[in-house]
C-alpha positions in Angstrom: 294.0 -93.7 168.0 292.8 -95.7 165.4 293.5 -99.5 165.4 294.5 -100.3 161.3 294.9 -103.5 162.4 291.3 -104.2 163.1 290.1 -102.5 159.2 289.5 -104.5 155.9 289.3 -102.1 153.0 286.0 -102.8 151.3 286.3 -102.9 147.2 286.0 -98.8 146.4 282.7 -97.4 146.0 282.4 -96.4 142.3 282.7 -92.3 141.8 278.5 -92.5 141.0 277.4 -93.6 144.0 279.7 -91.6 146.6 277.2 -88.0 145.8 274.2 -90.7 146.6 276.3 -91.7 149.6 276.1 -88.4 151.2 273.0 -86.8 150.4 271.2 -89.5 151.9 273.2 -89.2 155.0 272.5 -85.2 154.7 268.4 -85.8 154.2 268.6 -88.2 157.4 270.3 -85.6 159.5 270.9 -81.8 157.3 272.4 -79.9 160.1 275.2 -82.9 161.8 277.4 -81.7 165.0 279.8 -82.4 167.2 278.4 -84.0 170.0 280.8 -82.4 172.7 279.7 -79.4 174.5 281.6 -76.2 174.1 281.0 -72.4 174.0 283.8 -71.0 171.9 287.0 -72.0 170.3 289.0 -73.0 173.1 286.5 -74.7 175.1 285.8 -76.6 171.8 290.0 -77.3 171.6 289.9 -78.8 175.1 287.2 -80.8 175.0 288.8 -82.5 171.7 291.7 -83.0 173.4 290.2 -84.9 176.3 288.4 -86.7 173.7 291.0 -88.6 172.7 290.3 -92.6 173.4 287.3 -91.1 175.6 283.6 -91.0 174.7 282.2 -87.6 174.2 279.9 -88.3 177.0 282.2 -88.8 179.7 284.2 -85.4 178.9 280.7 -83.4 178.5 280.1 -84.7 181.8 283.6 -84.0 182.9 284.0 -80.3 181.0 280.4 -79.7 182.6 281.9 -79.0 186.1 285.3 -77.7 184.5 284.3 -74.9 182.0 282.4 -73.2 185.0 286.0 -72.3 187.1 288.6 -72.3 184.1 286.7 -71.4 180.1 290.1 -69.4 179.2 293.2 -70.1 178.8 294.6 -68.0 181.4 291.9 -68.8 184.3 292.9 -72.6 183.0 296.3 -71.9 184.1 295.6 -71.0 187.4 293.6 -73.8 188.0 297.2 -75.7 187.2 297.6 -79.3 186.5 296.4 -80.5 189.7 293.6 -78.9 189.6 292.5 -79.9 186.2 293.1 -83.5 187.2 290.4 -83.5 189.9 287.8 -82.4 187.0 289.2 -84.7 184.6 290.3 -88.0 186.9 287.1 -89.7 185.1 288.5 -89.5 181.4 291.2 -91.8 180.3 294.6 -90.7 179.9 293.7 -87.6 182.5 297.4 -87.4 183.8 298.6 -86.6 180.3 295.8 -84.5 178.9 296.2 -82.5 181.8 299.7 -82.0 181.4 299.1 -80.8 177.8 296.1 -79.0 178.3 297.8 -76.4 180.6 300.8 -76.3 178.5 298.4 -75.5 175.0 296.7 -72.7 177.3 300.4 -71.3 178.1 301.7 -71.2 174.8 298.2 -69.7 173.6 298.7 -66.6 176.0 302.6 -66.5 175.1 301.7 -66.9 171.3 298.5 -66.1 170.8 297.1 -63.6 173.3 295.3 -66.3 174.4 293.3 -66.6 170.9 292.5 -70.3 169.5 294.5 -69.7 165.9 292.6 -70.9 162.9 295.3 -71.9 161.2 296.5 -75.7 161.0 299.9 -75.5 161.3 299.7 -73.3 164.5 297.3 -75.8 165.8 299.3 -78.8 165.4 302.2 -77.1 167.1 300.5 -77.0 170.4 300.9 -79.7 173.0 298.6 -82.5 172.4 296.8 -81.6 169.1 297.6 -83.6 166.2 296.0 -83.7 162.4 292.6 -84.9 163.9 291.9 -82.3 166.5 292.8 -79.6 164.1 290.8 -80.7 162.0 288.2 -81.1 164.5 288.8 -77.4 165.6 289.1 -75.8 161.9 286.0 -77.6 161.0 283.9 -76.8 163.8 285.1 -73.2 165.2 286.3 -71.7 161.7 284.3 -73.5 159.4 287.2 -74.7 157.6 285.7 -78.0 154.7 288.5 -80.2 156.7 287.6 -83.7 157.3 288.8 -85.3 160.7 289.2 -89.3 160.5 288.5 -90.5 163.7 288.2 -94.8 164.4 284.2 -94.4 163.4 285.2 -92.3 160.3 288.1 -94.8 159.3 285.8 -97.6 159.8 283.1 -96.1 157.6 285.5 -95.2 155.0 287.1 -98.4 154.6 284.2 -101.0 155.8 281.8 -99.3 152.6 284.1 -98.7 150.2 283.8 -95.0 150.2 287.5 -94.0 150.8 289.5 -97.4 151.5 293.4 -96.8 153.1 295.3 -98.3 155.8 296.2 -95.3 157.9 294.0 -92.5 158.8 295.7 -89.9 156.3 295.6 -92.2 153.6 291.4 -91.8 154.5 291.3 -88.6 155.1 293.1 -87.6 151.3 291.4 -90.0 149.7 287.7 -88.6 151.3 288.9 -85.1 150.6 289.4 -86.0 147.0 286.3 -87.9 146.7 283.7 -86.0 148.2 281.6 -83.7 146.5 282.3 -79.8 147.3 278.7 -79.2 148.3 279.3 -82.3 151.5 282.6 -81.6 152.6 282.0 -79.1 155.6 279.9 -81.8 157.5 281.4 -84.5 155.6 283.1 -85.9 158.7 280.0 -85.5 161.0 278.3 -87.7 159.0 280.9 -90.6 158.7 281.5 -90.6 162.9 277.8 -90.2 163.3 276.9 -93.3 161.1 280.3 -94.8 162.4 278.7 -94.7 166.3 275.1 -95.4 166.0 274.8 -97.3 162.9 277.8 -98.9 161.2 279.5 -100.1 164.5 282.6 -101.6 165.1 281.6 -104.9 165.9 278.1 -105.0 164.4 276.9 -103.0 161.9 273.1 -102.6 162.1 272.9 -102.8 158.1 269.5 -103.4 158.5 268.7 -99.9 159.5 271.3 -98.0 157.4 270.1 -95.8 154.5 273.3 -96.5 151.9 272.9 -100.4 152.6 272.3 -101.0 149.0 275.6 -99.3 147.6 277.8 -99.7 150.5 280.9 -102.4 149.3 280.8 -104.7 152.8 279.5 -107.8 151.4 278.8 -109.8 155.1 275.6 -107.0 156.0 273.3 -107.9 158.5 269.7 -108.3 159.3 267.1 -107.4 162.2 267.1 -109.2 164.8 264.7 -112.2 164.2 264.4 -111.7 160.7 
C-alpha cells in the first residue's frame, strides 16, 4: 500500500522534458523487468500477490520452493491453505495471501479453466488482486501498455515532478496521459526500478541519477564526501 501521507508533489515536469525523462531511463536499462521470478501467467499472478508489502526477494526466495509442488492452479489447491503457509510463513501477511491465493486458483478452474484471463476486469474480480497487480499481470504476461503504481513508482512520480497526485490512481492517469506512446509498455519498470535503487524513499542518490538536471525535487543530494 502506498503511504500518501509520506509524498510531496514536486512542481510538474514541463510536457518537454518528460520524452527526455524516459529515454534516458530506456538507454540506461532498454529491456527493464520484473524482478520476481515466474514461468507463466499464473505463477507471475501469485508471486504479485505475495508481493504485496513484501520485497521481491523474499517471495523469489519463498516461490523458489513453492512453484516446484503447486505451478497450477489446481495442483495449488491441493496443496490447500495450510500447505501454502509453510512455503510462504517468511512473507508478510502469509495468513491472508494464502487465504486468497487458494481461493483465486478456485475461482480460476471454476471460471476460467484454470487460465490467467487477460482481461482487467476479470482480474480485479479475483480474491486479492486489485488495480496494481492487474496491472502488473496485463503488463507483464499480456503485454498490455498498463502502468502499475507501486510506493517506488508513486514516489518517482510525485518526488520529480513527472506525474504529481495524492493517490496512486490519480498517478497512474496522470502517467498514462503523459507518457509518450513509444515508453508506455515498460514505463512502470522504469519508475519502480529508479524508485528502488536510485531515487529512494528516504535518500535519493541524486548524485548518481541520469534525469537529475530536469527532475522538479529542489533538496537533491550529493556523493558522499563531496
Amino acid at each position: 500500500m502506498v503511504n500518501v501521507a509520506t509524498q510531496t508533489a514536486e512542481p510538474v515536469m514541463p510536457d518537454r522534458d518528460v520524452d527526455t525523462f524516459f529515454a534516458r531511463l530506456a538507454a540506461a536499462n532498454p529491456e527493464p523487468a520484473s524482478e520476481l521470478r515466474f514461468t507463466d501467467p499464473y505463477t507471475l499472478l501469485v508471486a504479485v500477490v505475495l508481493s504485496a508489502q513484501a520485497t521481491d526477494a523474499s517471495v523469489n526466495k519463498a516461490t523458489e520452493r513453492l512453484f516446484r509442488v503447486a505451478r497450477t492452479p489446481a495442483a495449488m489447491v491441493a496443496l490447500g491453505e495450510e500447505g501454502l503457509r509453510q512455503h510462504i510463513r517468511t512473507i508478510g501477511l502469509f495468513n491472508a495471501k494464502a487465504h486468497n491465493i487458494i481461493a483465486l486458483s478456485q475461482a480460476l478452474l471454476d471460471r476460467y479453466g484454470g487460465v490467467v484471463p487477460p482481461d482487467r476486469a476479470a482480474l480485479e474480480a479475483l480474491p486479492g488482486v486489485g488495480r496494481k497487480s492487474a496491472n502488473v499481470v496485463l503488463n507483464v504476461a499480456f503485454g498490455e501498455p498498463t502502468i502499475a503504481v507501486d510506493t517506488h513508482a508513486f514516489r518517482v512520480a510525485n518526488r520529480t515532478g513527472l506525474a504529481p497526485g495524492r493517490t496512486p490512481r490519480a498517478v497512474e492517469d496522470r502517467l498514462l496521459s503523459r507518457t509518450p506512446e513509444r515508453w508506455r509498455h515498460h514505463a512502470h519498470h522504469w519508475l519502480i526500478l529508479h524508485g528502488r535503487y536510485v531515487c529512494k524513499a528516504k535518500r535519493p542518490e541524486c548524485f548518481r541519477c541520469v534525469v537529475r538536471d530536469i527532475c522538479r525535487y529542489p533538496a537533491k543530494t550529493e556523493a558522499p564526501g563531496a
